[in-house]
C-alpha positions as CSV (number, residue, x, y, z in Angstrom):
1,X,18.1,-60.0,-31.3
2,X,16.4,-63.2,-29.7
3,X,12.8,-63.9,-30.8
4,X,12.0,-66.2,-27.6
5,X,12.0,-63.2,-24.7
6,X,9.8,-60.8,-26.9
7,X,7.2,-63.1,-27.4
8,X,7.5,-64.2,-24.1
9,X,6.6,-60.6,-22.9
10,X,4.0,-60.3,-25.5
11,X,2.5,-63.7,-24.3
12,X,1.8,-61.7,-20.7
13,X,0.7,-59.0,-22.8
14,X,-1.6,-61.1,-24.0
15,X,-3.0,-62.7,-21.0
16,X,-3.3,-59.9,-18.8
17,X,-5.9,-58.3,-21.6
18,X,-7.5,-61.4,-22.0
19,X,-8.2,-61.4,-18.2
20,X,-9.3,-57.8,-18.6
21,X,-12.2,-58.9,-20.6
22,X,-12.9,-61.9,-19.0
23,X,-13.9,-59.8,-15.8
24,X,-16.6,-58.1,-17.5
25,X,-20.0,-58.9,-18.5
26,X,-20.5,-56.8,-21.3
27,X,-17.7,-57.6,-23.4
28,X,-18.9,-56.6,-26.8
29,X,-19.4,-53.6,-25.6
30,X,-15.2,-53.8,-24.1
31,X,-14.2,-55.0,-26.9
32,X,-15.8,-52.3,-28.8
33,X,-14.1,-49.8,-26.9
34,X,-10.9,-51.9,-27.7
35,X,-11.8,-51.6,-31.3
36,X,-12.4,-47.6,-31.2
37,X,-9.1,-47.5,-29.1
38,X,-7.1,-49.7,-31.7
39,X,-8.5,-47.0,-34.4
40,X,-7.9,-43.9,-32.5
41,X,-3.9,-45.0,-32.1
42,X,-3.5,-46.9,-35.3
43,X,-5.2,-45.0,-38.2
44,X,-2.9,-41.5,-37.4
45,X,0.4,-43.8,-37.2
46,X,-0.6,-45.9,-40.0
47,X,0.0,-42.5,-42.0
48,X,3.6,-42.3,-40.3
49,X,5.4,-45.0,-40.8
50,X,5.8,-47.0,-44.2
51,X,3.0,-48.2,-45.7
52,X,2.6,-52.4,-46.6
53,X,3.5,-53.5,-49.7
54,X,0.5,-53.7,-52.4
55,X,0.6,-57.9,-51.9
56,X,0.3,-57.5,-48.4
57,X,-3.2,-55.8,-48.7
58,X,-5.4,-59.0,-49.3
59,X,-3.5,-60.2,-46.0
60,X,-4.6,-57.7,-44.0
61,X,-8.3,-58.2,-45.4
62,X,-8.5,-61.4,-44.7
63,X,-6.8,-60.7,-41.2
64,X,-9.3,-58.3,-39.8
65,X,-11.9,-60.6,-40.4
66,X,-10.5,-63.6,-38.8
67,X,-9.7,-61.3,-35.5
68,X,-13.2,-59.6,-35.7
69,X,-14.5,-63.8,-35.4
70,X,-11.9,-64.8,-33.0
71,X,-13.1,-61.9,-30.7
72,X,-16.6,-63.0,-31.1
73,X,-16.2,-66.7,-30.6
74,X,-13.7,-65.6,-27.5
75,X,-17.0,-63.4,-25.9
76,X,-18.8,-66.9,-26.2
77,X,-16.6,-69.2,-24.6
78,X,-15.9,-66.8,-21.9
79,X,-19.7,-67.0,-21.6
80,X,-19.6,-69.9,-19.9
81,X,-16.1,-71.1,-19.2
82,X,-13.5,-70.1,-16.3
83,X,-10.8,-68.3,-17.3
84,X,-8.1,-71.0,-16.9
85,X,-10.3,-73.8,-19.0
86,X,-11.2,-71.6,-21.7
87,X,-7.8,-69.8,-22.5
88,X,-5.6,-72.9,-22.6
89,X,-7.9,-74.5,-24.7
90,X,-8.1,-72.2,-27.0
91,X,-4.0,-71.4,-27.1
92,X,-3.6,-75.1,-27.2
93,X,-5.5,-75.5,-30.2
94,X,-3.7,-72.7,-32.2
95,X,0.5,-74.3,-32.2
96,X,-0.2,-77.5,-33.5
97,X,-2.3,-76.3,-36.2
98,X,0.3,-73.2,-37.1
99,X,3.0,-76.2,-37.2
100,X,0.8,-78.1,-40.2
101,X,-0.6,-75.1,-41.8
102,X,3.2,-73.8,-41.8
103,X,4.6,-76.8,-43.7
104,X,1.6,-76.3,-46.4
105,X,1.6,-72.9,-46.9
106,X,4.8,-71.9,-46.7
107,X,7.0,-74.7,-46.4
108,X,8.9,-74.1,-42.6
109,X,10.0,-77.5,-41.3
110,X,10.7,-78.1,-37.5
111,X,13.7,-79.7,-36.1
112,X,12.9,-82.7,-34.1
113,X,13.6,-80.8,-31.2
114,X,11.3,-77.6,-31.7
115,X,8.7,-80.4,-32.6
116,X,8.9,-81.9,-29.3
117,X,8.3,-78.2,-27.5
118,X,5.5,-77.7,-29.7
119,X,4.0,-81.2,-28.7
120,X,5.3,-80.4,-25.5
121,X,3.5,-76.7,-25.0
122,X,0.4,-77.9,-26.4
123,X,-0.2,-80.8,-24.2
124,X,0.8,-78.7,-21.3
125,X,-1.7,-76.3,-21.8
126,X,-4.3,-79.3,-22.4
127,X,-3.6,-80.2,-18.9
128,X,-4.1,-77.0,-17.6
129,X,-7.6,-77.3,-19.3
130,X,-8.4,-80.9,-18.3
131,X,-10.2,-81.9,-15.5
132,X,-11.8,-78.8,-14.7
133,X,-15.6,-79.5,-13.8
134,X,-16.7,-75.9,-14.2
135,X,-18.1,-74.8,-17.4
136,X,-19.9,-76.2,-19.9
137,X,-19.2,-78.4,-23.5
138,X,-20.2,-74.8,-25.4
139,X,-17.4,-73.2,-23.5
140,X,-15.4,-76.0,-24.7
141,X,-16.5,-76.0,-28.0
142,X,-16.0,-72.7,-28.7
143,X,-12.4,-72.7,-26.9
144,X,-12.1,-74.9,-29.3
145,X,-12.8,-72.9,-32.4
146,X,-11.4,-70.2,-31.5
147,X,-7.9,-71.6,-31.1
148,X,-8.9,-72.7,-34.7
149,X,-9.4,-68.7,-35.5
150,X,-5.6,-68.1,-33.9
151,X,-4.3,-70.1,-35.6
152,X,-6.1,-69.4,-39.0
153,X,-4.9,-65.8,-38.2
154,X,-1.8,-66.5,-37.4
155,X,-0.6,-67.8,-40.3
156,X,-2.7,-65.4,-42.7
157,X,-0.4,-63.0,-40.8
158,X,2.7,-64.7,-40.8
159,X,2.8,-64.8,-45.0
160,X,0.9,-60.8,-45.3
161,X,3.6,-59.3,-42.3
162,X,6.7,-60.8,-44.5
163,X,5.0,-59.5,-47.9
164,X,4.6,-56.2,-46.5
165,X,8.3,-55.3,-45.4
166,X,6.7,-53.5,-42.6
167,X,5.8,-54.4,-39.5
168,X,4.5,-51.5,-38.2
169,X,2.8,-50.7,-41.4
170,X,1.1,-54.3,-41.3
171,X,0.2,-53.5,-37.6
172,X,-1.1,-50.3,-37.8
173,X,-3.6,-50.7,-41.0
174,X,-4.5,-54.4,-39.5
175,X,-6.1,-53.1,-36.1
176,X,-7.4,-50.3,-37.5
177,X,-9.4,-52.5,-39.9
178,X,-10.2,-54.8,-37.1
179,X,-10.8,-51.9,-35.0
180,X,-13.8,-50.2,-36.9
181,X,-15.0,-54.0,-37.7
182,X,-16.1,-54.6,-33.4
183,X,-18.1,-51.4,-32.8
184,X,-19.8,-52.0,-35.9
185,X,-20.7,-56.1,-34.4
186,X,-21.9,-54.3,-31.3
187,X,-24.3,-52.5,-33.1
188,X,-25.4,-55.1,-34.9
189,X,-25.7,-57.1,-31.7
190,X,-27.4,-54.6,-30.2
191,X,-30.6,-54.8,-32.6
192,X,-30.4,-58.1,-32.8
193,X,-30.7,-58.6,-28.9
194,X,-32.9,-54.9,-28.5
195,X,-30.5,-53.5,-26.2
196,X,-29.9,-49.9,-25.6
197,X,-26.4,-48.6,-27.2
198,X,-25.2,-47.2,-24.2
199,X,-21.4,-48.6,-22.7
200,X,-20.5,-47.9,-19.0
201,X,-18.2,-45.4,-18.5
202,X,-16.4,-48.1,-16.3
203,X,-15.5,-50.1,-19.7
204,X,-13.9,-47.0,-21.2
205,X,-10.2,-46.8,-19.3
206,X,-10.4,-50.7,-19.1
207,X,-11.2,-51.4,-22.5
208,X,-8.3,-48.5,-23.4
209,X,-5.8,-50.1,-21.6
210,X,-6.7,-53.8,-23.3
211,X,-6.4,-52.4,-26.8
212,X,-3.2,-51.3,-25.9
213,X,-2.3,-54.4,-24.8
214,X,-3.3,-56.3,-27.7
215,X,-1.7,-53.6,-30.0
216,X,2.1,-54.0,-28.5
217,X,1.6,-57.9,-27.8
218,X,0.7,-58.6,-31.4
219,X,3.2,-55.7,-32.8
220,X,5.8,-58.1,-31.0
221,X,4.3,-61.2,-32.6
222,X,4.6,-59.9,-36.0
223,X,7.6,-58.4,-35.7
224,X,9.4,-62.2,-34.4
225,X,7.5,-63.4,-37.3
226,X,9.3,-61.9,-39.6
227,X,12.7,-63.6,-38.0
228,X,11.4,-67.1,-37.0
229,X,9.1,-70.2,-37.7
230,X,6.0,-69.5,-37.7
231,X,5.3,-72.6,-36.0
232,X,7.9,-71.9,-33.2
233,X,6.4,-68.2,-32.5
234,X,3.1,-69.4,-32.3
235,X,4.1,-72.2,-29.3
236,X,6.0,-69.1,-27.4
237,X,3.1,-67.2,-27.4
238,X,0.9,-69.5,-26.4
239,X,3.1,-69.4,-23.3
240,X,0.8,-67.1,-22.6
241,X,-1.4,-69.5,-20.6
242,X,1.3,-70.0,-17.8
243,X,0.7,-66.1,-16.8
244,X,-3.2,-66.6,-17.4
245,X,-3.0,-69.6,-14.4
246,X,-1.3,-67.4,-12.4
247,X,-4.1,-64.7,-13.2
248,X,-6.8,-66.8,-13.4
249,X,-5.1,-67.9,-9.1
250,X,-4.8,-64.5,-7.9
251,X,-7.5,-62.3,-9.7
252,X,-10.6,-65.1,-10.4
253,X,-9.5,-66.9,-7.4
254,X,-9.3,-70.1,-9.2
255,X,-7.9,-72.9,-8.3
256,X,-4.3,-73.7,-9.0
257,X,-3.5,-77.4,-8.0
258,X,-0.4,-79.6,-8.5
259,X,-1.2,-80.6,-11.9
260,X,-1.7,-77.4,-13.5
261,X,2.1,-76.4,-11.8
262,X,3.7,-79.4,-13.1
263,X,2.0,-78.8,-16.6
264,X,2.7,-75.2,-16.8
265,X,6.8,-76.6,-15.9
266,X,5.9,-78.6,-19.2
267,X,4.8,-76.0,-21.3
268,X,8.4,-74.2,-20.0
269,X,10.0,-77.0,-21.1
270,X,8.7,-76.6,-24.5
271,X,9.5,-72.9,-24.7
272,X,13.3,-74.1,-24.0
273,X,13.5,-76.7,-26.5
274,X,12.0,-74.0,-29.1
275,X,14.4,-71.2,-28.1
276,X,17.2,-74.1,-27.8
277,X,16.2,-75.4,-31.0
């Protein structure tokens, strides 16, 4: 089966819960919610289906953590940033680094042609970024680290998902680590800030439908990791930030000029040479 279509529809996935929680302005407490959801549907399964290898365990670990600060350096930037300057940024980061981490850790090599559509996706999504007045250089900054945390998680994941000889088993256990890990930050940011406990009823159903979101779209990413590059699955799902300009047009009522259309053409470009490559 063809890696480049799943993680295509996991890169929609992917931006449409990410827009989710950008419309909120609690969303520690959302992303708590996401968490207790992730746990609630993960931790029964995770009993179900077969369990990850021993090795894989110290993956996983490590992998719960790194999402747990990806989420909260993702609350910050949104804090300040538009949808459509934040989110590319932070994909952007995330290929490039997965390509040179790759050939370090676990030895992929790129063709020249998937090289160019990582190049290609990556400064595609920079030009969605660039030139946007709104927001601020903390947004920026922690765009930036955050694309740092993807990509940090990505290939943690990439090595534990292909140690574990499970993909549903490394799914499963990894958000339900993840997912007790955010309720538990809320709490903590809660004392720290003196804020009552209390979530809105509102966030419930949204932050339900998000986790489920992010539970399939990474399912899909681990799974294509297990038959592709880790380099060339990170650039298709970073595809993701061609669905969030459309979402970030038609829900935030951003603005969608020429530039960001002919650089979201690039970033399809890329996906094509990566498919193609």
């Amino acid at each position: 089966m063809p890696i480049a279509p799943i993680v295509l529809f996991a890169a929609a996935l992917h931006a449409s819960w990410n827009a989710l929680v950008k419309q909120v302005t609690d969303r520690l407490a959302l992303m708590a919610v996401m968490g207790a959801a992730s746990v609630a549907i993960c931790l029964p399964t995770a009993f179900l289906v077969a369990a990850p290898r021993a090795v894989a365990w110290p993956e996983i670990s490590v992998s719960a953590l790194l999402h747990t600060i990806y989420n909260l350096l993702l609350i910050e930037a949104y804090r300040d940033g538009d949808f459509n300057q934040v989110y590319p940024i932070a994909r952007g980061t995330a290929p490039p680094a997965v390509a040179i981490a790759s050939l370090f850790v676990v030895g992929e090599t790129l063709s020249p042609a998937q090289t160019a559509g990582v190049l290609a996706i990556s400064g595609g999504m920079f030009a969605l970024a660039a030139g946007h007045r709104h927001g601020s250089r903390r947004a920026i900054a922690f765009a930036l680290l955050t694309g740092l945390a993807i990509a940090s998680y990505t290939v943690v994941d990439g090595v534990g998902v292909r140690h574990a000889h499970s993909t549903l088993g490394y799914t499963t256990w990894l958000f339900s680590a993840n997912g007790i890990m955010m309720p538990i930050a809320l709490l903590v940011g809660r004392r720290i800030t003196a804020r009552p406990m209390r979530i809105d009823r509102e966030l419930i159903p949204r932050g339900t439908i998000a986790g489920v979101l992010s539970i399939v779209a990474y399912a899909l990413v681990l799974w294509a990791q297990t038959r592709g590059d880790l380099a060339v699955v990170a650039a298709l799902r970073e595809t993701s930030v061609v669905f969030a300009a459309i979402l970030g047009a038609t829900v935030f009522h951003e603005q969608l000029p020429t530039r960001r259309i002919v650089a979201s053409a690039v970033i399809a470009a890329g996906a094509a040479l990566l498919a193609l490559g």
